[in-house]
ZAKENU-142554 format. One record per residue (C-alpha): residue in three letters; y, x, z. Coordinates in steps of 0.05 Angstrom, whole numbers, padded with zeros to 5 digits, always signed. Each point is the difference from the previous one (the first is absolute). Layout:
N
ALAYXZ ...
//
This chain:
364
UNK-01873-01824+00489 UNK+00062+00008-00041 UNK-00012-00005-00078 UNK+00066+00042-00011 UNK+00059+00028+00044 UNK+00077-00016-00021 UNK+00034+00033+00064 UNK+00050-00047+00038 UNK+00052+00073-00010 UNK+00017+00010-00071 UNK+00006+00064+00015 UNK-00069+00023+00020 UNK-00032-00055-00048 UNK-00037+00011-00064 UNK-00001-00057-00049 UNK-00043-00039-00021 UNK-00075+00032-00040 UNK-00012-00002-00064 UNK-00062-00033+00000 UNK+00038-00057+00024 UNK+00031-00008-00069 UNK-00067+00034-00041 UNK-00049-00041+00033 UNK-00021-00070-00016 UNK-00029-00010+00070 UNK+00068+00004+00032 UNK+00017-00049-00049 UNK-00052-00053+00018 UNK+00018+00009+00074 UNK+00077-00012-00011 UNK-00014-00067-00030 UNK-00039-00032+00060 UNK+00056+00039+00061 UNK+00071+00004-00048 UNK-00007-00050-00057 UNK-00027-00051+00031 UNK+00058-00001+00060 UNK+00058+00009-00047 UNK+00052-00054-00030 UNK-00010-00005-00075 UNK+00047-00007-00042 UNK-00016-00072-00054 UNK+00065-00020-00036 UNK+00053-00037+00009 UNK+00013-00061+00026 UNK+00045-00036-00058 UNK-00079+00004-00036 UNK-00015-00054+00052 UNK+00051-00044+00002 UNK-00027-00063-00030 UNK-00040-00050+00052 UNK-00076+00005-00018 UNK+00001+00073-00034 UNK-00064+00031+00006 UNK+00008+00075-00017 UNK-00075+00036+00012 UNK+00002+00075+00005 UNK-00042+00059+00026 UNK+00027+00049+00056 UNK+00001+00065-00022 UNK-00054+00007-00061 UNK-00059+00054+00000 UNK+00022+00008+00087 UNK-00003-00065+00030 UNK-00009-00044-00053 UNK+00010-00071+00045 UNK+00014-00057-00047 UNK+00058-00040+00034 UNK+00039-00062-00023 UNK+00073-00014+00007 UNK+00012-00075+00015 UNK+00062-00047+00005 UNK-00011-00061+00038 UNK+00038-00061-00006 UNK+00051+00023+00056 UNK+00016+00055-00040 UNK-00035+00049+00051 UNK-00042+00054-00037 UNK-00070+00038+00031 UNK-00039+00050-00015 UNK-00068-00023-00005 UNK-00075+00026-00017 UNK-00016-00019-00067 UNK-00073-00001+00014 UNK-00034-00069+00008 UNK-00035-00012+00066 UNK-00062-00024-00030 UNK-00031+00054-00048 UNK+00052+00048-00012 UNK+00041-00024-00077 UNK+00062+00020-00002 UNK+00042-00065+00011 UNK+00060+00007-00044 UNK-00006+00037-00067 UNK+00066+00007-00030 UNK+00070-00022+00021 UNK+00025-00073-00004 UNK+00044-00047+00030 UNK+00005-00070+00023 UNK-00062-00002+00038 UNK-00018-00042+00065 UNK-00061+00029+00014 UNK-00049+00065-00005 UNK-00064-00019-00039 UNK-00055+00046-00017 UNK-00019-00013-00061 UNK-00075+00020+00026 UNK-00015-00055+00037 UNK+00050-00029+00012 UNK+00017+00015+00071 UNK+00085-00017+00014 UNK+00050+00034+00043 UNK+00071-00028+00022 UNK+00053+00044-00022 UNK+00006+00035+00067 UNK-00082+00022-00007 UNK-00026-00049+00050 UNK-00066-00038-00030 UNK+00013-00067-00031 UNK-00067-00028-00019 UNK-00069+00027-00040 UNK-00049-00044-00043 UNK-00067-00010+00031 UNK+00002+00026+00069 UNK-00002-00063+00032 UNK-00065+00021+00036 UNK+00020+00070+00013 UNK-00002+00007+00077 UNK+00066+00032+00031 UNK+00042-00002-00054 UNK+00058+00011-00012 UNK+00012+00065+00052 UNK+00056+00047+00005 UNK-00032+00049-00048 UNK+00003-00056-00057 UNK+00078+00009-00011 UNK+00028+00050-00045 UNK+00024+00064+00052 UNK+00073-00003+00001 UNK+00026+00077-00007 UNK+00065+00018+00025 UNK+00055-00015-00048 UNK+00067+00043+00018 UNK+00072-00005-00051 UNK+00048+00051+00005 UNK+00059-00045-00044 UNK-00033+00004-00073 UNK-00072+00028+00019 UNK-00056-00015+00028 UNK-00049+00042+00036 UNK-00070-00021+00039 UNK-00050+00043+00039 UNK-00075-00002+00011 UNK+00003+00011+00064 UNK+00069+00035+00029 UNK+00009+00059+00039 UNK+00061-00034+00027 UNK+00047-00064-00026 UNK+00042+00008-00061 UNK+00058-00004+00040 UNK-00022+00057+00039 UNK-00009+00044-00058 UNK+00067-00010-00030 UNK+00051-00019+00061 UNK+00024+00079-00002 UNK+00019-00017-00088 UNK+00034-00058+00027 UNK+00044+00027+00057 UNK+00027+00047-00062 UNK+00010-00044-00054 UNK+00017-00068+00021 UNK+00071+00008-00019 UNK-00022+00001-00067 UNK-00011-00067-00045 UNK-00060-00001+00006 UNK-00015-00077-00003 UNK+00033+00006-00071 UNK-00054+00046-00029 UNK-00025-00017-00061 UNK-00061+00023-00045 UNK+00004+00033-00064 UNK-00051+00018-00046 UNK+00029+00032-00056 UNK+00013+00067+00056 UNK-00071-00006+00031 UNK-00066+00030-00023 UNK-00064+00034+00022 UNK-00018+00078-00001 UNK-00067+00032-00011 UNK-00008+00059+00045 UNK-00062+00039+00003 UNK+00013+00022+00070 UNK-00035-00026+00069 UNK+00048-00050+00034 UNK+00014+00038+00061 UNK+00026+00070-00049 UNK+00048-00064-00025 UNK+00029-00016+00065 UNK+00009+00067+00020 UNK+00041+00021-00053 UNK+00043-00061+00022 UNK+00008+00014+00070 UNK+00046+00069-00009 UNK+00059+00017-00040 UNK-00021+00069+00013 UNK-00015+00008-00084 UNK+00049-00040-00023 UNK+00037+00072-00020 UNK-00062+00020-00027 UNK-00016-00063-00039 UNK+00058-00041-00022 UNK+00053+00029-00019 UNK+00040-00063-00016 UNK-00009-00029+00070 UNK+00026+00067+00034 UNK+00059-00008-00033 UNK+00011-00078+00009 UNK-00013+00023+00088 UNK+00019+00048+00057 UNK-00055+00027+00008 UNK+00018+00042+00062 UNK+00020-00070+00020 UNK-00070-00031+00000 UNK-00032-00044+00062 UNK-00063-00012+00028 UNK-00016-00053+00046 UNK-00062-00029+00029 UNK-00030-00058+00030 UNK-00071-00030+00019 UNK-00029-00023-00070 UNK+00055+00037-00043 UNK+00061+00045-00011 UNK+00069+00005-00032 UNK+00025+00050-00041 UNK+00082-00001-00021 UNK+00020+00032-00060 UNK+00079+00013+00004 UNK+00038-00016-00058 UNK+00043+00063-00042 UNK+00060-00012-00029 UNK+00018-00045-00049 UNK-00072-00035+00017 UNK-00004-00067+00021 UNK-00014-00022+00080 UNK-00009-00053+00051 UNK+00064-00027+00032 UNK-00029+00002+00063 UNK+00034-00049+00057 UNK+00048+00013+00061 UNK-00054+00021+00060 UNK-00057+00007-00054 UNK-00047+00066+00023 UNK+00025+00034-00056 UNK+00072-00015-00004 UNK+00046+00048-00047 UNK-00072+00030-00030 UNK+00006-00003-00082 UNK-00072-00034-00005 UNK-00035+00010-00062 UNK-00062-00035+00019 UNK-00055-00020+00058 UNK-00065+00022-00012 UNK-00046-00049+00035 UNK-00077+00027+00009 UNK-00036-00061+00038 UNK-00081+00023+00012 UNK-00031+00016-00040 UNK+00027-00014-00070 UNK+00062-00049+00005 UNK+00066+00042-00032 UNK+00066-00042+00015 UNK+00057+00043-00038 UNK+00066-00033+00011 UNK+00063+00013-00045 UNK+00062-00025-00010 UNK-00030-00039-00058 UNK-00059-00027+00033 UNK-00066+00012+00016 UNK-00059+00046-00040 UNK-00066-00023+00043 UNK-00047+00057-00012 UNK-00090-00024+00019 UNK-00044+00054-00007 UNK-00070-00029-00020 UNK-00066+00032+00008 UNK-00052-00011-00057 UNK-00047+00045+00029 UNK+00009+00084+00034 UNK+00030+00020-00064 UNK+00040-00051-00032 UNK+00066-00044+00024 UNK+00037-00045-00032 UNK+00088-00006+00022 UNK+00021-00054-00019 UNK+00070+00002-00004 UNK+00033-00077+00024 UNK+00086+00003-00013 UNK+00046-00059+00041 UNK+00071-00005-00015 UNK+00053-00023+00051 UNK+00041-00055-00025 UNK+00062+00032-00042 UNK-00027+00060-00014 UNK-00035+00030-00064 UNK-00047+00059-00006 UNK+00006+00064-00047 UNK-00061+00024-00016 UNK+00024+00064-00041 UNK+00048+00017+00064 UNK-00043-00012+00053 UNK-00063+00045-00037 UNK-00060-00033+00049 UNK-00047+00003-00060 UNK+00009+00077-00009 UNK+00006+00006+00083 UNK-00077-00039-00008 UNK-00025+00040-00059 UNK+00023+00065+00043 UNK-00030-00021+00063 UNK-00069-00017-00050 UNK-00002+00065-00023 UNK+00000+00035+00062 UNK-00043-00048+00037 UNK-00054+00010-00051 UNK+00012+00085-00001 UNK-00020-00009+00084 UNK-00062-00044-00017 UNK-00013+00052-00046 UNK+00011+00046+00061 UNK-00045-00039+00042 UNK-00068+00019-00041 UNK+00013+00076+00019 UNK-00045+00032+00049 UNK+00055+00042+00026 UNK+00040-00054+00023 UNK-00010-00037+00067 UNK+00053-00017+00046 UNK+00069+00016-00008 UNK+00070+00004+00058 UNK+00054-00045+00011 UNK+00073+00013-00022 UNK+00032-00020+00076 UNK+00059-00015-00034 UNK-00020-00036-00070 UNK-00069-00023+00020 UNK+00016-00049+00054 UNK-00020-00061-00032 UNK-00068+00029-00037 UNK-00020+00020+00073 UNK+00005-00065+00017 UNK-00032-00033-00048 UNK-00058+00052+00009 UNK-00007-00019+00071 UNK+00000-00072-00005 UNK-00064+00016-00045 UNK-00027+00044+00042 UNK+00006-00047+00058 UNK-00028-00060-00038 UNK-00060+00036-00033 UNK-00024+00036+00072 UNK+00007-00071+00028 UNK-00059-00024-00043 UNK-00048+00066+00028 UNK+00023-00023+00070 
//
């Protein structure tokens, strides 16, 4: 029995209930059938650069809260590991350091090579069928796209999968020369259920409405929605005097004035590519009525970044305040389901099914 319908035709479809975004309950069953199968976003990969780094972290705090453990081995080949020791459960690494050979927990004592295979344990000499498999650290699956790095609990599909579509658009761009800065990244508070986040992403349909300074910097009778499996593209075509992509001869969109690709990968990556670089937009649950953005800027080699030109705080603090009114809207007992824009809407539709499908999977 179907939890929710999201209609394959946009145009008979309704979207998705409120209760999915009021609810807590919808919220604890998201974690086990969406957050659990999705690539996570965990920095970037100049952090680990030096052999024996250990960098401990936790996936996704108040949802899946795994403690993990980024490691650099002597080869200079870096994994993902569980930071949980194999005996009773201490975390193995506390804090970040460097020039390590080995994981120790400082428990008992128990040691782990670099890679999270078991290296040796005091006093188990007489311990019958031991070591076993389940005595290594689990390796998690560690993915870099150039400067980041992303892993997955368990994935719905590989990386590569996810993003291939991103790459066939962009890979005339310099990427590989992408470099992180922190002075034009930081984190918003929204007080807004993830999913209300996302959906505001996924159209351009109030960017009229909204943001006044982005309508002028675009086209917006110009604007393109694309999808694919585990994401979707929108194109935002630059106005005059605006800057744009020189895209390459045979390129899809050869002679188009590109302001930027907007990149959705499910459920809460946000690639925006400009001329300038790259803004990389995560959307992080803290529970069914708080997310965190945090905002993540990359510069291609050569180019500098405007912050007063390009406006993306006020575009954010916009987006925030309407994301919060419709959370607001949410709580109302007059509101339930709403219809689809065929035109504008594509990409919400399709981020609503994908949901759908995934959640009515786990009643199967």
């Amino acid at each position: 029995m179907e939890i929710f319908h999201i209609d394959e035709d946009i145009r008979k479809s309704d979207t998705l209930p409120s209760s999915f975004y009021r609810e807590r309950e919808w919220f604890e069953r998201s974690i086990s059938e969406i957050w659990e199968k999705c690539w996570i976003f965990i920095g970037n990969n100049t952090d680990q650069a030096p052999v024996g780094t250990l960098t401990p972290m936790v996936l996704l705090p108040d949802v899946l809260n795994e403690p993990v453990v980024l490691s650099t081995d002597s080869d200079g080949e870096v994994y993902c590991l569980s930071n949980v020791c194999t005996h009773r459960g201490k975390l193995v690494v506390s804090s970040s350091c460097s020039g390590q050979r080995i994981l120790r927990c400082g428990y008992h004592g128990r040691c782990f090579r670099l890679n999270g295979t078991f290296k040796s344990m005091p006093e188990f000499d007489q311990t019958e069928n031991f070591p076993t498999e389940r005595d290594h650290l689990k390796q998690l699956p560690l993915a870099t796209f150039f400067p980041l790095y992303f892993t997955s609990i368990n994935p719905l599909a590989s990386f590569a999968t996810f993003i291939q579509p991103m790459l066939d658009r962009v890979s005339f761009l310099p990427l590989h020369t992408l470099t992180f800065n922190p002075d034009a990244s930081k984190d918003f508070d929204v007080r807004a259920h993830w999913a209300l986040y996302v959906d505001n992403y996924l159209e351009g349909f109030h960017i009229p409405f909204v943001h006044p300074a982005l309508n002028q910097a675009i086209e917006f009778e110009k604007y393109e929605y694309h999808l694919f499996e585990w994401g979707n593209l929108q194109i935002g075509v630059a106005a005059d005097d605006e800057p744009y992509f020189n895209t390459p001869k045979g390129h899809v969109d050869e002679g188009k004035k590109i302001y930027a690709y907007y990149f959705w990968i499910f459920p809460n990556l946000m690639f925006n590519f400009y001329p300038w670089g790259l803004s990389l937009n995560v959307v992080e649950p803290k529970g069914h009525k708080m997310t965190v953005v945090k905002f993540r800027s990359y510069y291609f080699e050569g180019t500098s970044f405007d912050r007063e030109k390009n406006q993306l705080d006020v575009t954010e603090l916009e987006d925030e305040e309407v994301v919060e009114s419709v959370q607001m809207g949410m709580q109302g007992r007059y509101y339930n389901r709403g219809r689809y824009s065929v035109n504008m809407e594509i990409n919400v539709h399709h981020f609503h099914r994908i949901i759908s499908n995934l959640l009515n999977k786990q009643k199967d």
